[in-house]
KOLMAR-543328 format. One record per residue (C-alpha): residue number from 1; residue in one letter; x, y, z. Coordinates in steps of 0.05 Angstrom, whole numbers, plus 5000, padded with zeros to 4 digits. Layout:
N
{NUM 'a' {X Y Z}}
...
This chain:
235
{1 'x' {5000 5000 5000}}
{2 'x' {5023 5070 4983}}
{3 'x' {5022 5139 4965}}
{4 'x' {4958 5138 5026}}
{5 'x' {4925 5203 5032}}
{6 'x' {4857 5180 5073}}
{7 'x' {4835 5126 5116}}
{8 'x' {4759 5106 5108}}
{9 'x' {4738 5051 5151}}
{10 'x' {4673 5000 5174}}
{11 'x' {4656 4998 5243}}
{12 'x' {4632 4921 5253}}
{13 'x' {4681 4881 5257}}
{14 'x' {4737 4929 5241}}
{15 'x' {4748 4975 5293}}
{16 'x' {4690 4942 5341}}
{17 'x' {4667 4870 5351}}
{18 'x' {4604 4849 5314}}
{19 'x' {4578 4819 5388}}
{20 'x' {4570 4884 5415}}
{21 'x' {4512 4912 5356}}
{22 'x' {4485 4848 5348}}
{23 'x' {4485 4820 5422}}
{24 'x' {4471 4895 5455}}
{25 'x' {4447 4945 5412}}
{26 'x' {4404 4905 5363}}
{27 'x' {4360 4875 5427}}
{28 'x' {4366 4949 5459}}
{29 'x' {4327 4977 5392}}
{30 'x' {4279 4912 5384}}
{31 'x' {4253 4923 5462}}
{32 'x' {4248 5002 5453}}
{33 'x' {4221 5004 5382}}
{34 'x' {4146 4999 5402}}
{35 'x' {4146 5045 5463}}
{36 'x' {4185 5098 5421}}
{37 'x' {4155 5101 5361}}
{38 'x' {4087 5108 5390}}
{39 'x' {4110 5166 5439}}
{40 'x' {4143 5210 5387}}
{41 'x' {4094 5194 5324}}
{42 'x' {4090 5261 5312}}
{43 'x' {4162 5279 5307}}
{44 'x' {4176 5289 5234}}
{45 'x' {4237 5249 5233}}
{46 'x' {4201 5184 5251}}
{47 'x' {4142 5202 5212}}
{48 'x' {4182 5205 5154}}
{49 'x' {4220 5141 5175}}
{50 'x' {4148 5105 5177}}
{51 'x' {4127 5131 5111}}
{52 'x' {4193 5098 5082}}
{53 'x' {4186 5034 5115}}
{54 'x' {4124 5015 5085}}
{55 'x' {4146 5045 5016}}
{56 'x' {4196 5000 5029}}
{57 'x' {4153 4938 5053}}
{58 'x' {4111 4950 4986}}
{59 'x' {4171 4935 4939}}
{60 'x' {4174 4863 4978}}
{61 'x' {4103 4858 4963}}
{62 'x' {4081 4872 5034}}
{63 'x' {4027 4928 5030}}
{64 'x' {4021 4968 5093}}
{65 'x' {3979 5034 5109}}
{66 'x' {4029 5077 5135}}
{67 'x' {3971 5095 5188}}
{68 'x' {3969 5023 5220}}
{69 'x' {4027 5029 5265}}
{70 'x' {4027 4977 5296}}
{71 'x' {4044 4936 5232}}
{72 'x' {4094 4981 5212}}
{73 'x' {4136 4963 5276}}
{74 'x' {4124 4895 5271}}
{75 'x' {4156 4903 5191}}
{76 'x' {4206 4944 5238}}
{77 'x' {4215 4887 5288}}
{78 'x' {4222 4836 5228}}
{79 'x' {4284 4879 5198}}
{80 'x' {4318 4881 5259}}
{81 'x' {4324 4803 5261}}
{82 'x' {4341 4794 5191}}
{83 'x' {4391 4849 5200}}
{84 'x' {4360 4881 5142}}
{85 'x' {4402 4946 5123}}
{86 'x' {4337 4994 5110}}
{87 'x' {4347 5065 5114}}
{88 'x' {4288 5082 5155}}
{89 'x' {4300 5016 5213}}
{90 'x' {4366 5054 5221}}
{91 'x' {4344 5115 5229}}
{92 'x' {4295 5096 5284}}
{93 'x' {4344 5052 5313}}
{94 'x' {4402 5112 5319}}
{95 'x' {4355 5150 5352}}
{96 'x' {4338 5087 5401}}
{97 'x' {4405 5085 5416}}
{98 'x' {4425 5164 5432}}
{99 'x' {4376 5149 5486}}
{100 'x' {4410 5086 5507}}
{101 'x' {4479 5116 5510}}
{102 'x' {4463 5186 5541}}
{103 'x' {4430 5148 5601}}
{104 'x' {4497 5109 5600}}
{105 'x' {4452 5036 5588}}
{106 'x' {4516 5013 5551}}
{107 'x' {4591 5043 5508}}
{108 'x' {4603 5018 5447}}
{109 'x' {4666 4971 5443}}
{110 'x' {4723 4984 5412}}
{111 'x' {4786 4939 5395}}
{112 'x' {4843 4967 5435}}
{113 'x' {4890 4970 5374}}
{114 'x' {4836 5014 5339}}
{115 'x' {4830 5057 5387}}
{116 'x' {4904 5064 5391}}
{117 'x' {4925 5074 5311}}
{118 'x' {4861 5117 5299}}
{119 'x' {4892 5168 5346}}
{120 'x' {4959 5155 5312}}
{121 'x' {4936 5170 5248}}
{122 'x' {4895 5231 5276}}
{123 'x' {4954 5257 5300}}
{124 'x' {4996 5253 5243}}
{125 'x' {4950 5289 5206}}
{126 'x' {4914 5230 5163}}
{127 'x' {4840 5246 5145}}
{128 'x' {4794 5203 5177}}
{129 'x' {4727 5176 5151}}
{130 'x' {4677 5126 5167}}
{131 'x' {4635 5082 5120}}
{132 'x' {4582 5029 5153}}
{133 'x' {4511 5014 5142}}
{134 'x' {4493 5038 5206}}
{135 'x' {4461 5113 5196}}
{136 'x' {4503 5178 5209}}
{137 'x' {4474 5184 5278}}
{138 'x' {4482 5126 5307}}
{139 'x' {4562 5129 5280}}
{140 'x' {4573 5179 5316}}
{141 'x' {4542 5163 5376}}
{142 'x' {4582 5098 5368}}
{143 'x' {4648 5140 5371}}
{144 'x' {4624 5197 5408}}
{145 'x' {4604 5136 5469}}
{146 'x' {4662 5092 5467}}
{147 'x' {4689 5047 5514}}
{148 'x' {4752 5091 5504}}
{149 'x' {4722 5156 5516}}
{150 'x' {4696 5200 5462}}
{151 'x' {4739 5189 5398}}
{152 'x' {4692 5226 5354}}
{153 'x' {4736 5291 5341}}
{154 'x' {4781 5239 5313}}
{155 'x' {4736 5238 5245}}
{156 'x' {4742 5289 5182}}
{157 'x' {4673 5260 5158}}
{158 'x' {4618 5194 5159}}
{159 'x' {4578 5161 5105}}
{160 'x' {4528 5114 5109}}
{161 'x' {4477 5081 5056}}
{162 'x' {4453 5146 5031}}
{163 'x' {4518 5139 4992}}
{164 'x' {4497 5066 4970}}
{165 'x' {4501 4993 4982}}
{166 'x' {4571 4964 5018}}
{167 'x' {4579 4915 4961}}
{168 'x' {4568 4961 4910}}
{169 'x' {4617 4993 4861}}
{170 'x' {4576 5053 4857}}
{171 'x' {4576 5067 4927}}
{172 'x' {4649 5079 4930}}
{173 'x' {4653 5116 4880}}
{174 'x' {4596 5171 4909}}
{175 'x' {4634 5169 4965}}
{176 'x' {4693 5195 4923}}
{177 'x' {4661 5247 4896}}
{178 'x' {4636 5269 4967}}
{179 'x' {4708 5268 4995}}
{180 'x' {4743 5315 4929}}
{181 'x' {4695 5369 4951}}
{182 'x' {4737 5365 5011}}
{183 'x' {4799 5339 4980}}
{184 'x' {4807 5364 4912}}
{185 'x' {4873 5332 4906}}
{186 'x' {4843 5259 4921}}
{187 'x' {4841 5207 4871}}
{188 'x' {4807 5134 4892}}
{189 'x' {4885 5094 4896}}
{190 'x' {4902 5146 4957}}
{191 'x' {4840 5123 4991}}
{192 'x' {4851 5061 5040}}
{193 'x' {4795 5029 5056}}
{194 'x' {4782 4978 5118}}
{195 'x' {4734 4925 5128}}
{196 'x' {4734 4854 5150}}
{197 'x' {4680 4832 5102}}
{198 'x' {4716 4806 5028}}
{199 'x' {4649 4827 4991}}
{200 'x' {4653 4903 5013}}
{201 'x' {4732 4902 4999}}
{202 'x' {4721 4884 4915}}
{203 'x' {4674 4937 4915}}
{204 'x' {4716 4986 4940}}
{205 'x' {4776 4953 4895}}
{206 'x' {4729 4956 4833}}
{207 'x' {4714 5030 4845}}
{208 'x' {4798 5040 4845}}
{209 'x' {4814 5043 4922}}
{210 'x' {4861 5004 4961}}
{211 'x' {4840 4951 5011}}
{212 'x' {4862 4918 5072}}
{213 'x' {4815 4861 5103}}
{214 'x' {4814 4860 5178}}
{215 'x' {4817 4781 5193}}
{216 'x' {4804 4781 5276}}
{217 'x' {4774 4725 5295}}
{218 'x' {4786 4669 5239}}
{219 'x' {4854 4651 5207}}
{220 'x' {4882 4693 5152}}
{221 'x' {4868 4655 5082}}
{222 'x' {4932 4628 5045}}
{223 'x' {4925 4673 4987}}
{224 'x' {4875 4727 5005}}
{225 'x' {4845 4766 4953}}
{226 'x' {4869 4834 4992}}
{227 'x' {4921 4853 5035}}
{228 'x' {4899 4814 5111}}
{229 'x' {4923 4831 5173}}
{230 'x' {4891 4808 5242}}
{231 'x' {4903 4883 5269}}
{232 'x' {4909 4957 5264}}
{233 'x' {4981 4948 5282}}
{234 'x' {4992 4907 5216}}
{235 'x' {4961 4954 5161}}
């Protein structure tokens, strides 16, 4: 890898373990759903979020009045346990969450060696970005909450699926558009992008960018198809 000139990087499973969204925050979100959509049904945010969830339902061929609730949560509830990535569920669920970590209910994990090379980079003056398919909130409340204090001011910028798909091209791509407005100078091969999923790393290689796979838990392949290390301190 070289010639670097920004970091973007996933969340799950790359700087944070996948336990902690899936055995904390998604069952946080799935038991405070109901109660909070109902109280704050007239908040435009989660109005909006409701109209788009059963636009959504009705491309699945699952027609829902956006009037009946109480079957748009339980479309809701169903996303949650297929880990569906729909723009509305997140939305609702970031705002779940800000409650959830204001009332200090939980911090968000974060492998130590993260922690440690984000604030390395930060400090040597490497832009900082965040890509994941959860929304814009609830990224930086993830950072903003950490286990490791608040590492938020360590970002230049988020994206989430407003930009695209994970394991699309496409999305990559928007995303480098977004980042010349700030970075007129960037091309895609001085963007470094980090995930631990193989599927989001082509995309980002087919869209020009360089890749490193973050390999924690299971053994590094042979041959991988991108550069693999089982840390931070490796990249």
């Amino acid at each position: 890898m070289q010639n670097i000139k920004l970091i973007l990087t996933d969340i799950e499973g790359t700087t944070s373990s996948i336990s902690f969204v899936k055995d904390v925050l998604f069952p946080y979100a799935a038991k405070y759903l109901p109660a909070y959509v109902k109280q704050h049904i007239d908040d435009d945010v989660v109005k909006t979020a409701l109209q788009q969830t059963a636009e959504l339902a009705g491309t699945d061929g699952i027609e829902i009045d956006v009037k009946n609730t109480d079957q748009l949560i339980k479309q809701l509830l169903a996303w949650i346990t297929e880990d569906r990535k729909a723009t509305p569920l997140k939305t609702l669920q970031g705002l779940i969450w800000k409650t959830g970590y204001e009332n200090g209910d939980y911090q968000a994990h974060m492998y130590p060696d993260a922690t440690e090379y984000l604030k390395k980079w930060h400090s040597k003056g490497m832009p900082l970005y965040v890509y994941s398919s959860g929304s814009v909130k609830a990224q930086k409340l993830f950072f903003g909450y950490s286990q490791d204090g608040d590492l938020l001011p360590l970002f230049s910028g988020h994206f989430d699926t407003q930009m695209g798909g994970k394991r699309d091209a496409q999305s990559y791509k928007n995303i480098l558009v977004e980042l010349q407005k700030q970075h007129a100078e960037l091309n895609a091969e001085n963007i470094l992008f980090l995930s631990d999923i193989k599927e989001e790393l082509d995309s980002a290689r087919d869209a020009g960018m360089q890749t490193c796979w973050l390999i924690r838990e299971d053994e590094i392949p042979a041959e991988p198809e991108h550069k693999a290390v089982k840390s931070f301190a490796d990249i």
